[in-house]
C-alpha positions as a LaTeX table, in Angstrom:
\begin{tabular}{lrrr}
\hline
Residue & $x$ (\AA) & $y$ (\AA) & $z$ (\AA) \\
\hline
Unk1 & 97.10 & 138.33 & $-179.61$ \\
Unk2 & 100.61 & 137.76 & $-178.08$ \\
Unk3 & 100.83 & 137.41 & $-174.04$ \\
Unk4 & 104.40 & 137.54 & $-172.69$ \\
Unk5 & 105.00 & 135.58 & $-169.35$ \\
Unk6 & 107.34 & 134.13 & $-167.16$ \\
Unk7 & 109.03 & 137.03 & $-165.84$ \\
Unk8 & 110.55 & 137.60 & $-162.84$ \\
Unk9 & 113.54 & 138.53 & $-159.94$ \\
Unk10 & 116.46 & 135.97 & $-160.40$ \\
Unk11 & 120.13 & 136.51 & $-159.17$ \\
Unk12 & 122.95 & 136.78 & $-161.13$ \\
Unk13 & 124.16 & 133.50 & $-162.97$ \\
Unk14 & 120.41 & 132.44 & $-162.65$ \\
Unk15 & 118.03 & 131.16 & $-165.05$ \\
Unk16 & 114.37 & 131.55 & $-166.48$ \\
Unk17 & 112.20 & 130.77 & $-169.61$ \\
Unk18 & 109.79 & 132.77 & $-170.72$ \\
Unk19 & 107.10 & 131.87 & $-173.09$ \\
Unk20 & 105.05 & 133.85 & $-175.33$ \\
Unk21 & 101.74 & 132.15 & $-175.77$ \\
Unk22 & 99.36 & 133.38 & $-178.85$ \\
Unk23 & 95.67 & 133.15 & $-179.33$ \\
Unk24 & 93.06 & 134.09 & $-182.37$ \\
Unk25 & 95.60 & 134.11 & $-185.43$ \\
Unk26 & 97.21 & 131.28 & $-187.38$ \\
Unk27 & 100.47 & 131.37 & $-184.94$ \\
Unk28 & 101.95 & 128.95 & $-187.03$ \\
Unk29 & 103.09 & 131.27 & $-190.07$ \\
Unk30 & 104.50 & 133.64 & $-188.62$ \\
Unk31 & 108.12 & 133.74 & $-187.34$ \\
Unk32 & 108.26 & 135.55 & $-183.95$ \\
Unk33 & 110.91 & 137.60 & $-182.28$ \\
Unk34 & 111.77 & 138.52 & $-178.61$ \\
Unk35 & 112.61 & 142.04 & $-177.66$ \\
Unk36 & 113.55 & 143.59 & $-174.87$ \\
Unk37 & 113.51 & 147.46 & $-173.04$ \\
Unk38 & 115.79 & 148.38 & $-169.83$ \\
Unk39 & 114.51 & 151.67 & $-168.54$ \\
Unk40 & 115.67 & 154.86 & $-170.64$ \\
Unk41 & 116.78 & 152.62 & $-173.27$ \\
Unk42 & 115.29 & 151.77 & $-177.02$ \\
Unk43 & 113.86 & 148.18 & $-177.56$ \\
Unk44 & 116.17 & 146.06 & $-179.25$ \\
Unk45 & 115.57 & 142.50 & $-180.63$ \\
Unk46 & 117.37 & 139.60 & $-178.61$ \\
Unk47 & 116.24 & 136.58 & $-180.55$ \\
Unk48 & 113.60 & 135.42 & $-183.33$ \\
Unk49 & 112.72 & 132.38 & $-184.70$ \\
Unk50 & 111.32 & 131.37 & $-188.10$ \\
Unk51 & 107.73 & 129.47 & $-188.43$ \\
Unk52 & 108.97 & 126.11 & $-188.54$ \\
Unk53 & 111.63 & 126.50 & $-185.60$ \\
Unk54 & 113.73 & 125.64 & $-188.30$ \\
Unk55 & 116.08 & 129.00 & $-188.34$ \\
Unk56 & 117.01 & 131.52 & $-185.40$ \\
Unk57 & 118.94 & 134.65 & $-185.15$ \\
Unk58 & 120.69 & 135.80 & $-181.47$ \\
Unk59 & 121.87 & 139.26 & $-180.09$ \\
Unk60 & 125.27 & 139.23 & $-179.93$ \\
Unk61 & 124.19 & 140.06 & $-176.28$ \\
Unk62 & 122.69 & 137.12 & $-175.62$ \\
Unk63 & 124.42 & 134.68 & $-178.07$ \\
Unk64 & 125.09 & 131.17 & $-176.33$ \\
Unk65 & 123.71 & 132.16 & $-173.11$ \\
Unk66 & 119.81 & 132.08 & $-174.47$ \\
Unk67 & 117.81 & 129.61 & $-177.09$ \\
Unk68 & 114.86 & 130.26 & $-178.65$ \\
Unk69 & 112.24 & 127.38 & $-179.30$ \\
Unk70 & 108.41 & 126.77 & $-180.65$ \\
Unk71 & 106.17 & 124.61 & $-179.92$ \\
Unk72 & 103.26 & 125.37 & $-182.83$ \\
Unk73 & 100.96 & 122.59 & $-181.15$ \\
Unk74 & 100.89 & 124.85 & $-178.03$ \\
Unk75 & 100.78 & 128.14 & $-180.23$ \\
Unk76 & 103.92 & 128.58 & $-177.24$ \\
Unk77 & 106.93 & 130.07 & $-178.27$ \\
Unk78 & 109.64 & 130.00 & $-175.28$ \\
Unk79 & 112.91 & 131.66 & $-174.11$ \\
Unk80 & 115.18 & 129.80 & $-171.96$ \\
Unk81 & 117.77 & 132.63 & $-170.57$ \\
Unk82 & 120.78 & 130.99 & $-168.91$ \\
Unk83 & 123.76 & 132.78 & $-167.30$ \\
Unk84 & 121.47 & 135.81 & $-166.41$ \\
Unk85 & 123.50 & 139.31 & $-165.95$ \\
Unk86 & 122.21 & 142.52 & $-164.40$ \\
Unk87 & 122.35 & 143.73 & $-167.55$ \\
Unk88 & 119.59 & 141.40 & $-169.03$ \\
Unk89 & 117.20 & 143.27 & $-166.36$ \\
Unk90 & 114.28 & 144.99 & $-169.10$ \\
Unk91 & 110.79 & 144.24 & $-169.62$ \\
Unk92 & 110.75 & 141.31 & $-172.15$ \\
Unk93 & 108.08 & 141.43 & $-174.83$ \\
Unk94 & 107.40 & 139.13 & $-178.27$ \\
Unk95 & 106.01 & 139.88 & $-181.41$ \\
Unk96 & 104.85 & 138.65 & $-184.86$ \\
Unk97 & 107.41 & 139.03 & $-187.48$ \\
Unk98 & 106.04 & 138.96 & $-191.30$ \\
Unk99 & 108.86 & 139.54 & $-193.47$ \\
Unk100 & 111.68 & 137.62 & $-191.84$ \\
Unk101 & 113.66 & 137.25 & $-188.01$ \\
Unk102 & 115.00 & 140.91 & $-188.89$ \\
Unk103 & 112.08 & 142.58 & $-189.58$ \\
Unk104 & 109.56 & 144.97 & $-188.69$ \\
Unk105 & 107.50 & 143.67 & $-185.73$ \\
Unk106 & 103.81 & 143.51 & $-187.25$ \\
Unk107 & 101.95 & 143.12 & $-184.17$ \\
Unk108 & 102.92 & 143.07 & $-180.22$ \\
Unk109 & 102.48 & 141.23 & $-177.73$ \\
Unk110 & 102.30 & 142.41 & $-173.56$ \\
Unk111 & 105.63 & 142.52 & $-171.97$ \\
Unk112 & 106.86 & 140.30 & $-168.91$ \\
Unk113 & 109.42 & 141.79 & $-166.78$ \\
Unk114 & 112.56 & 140.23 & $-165.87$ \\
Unk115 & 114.74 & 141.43 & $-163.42$ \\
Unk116 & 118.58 & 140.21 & $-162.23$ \\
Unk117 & 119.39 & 141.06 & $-159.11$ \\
Unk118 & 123.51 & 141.14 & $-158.39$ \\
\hline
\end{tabular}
């Protein structure tokens, strides 16, 4: 399981790291992604990182203003969000990735939701 926290109401230009904390499977092999859905919009990836923390892949949205980071002895993965816009507000949400940072989400996690206020 995948649990999603850190969420919250920051103003614009604000920051906040989320983490994504996993329990009862080997969290160590599998890459994990972020995601994120504003209301009446699809979810779209924002940024993933490989097993090792040794590759990551960035929105073009989010590119520079975010990083993406593991910590596998914590089973934590964590999103530091910089530079926040209104347009980052959504409900945040990470999953398992098995076949790569661009794939298929295997399993979910719950979502944390992050709003930025103007």
């Amino acid at each position: 399981q995948l649990q999603a926290y850190g969420g919250g109401l920051v103003q614009a230009g604000g920051s906040l790291r989320l983490s994504c904390a996993a329990s009862g499977r080997t969290f160590s092999s599998y890459d994990i992604g972020w995601f994120r859905q504003a209301p009446g919009k699809e979810r779209v990836r924002v940024a993933a990182i490989s097993w090792s923390g040794g590759s990551t892949y960035y929105a073009a949205s989010v590119k520079g203003r975010f990083t993406i980071s593991r910590d596998n002895a914590k089973n934590t993965v964590y999103l530091q969000m910089n530079s926040l816009k209104p347009e980052d507000t959504a409900v945040y949400y990470c999953a398992g990735l098995k076949l790569g940072l661009t794939s298929a989400p295997d399993f979910w996690g719950q979502g944390t939701l992050v709003t930025v206020s103007s």
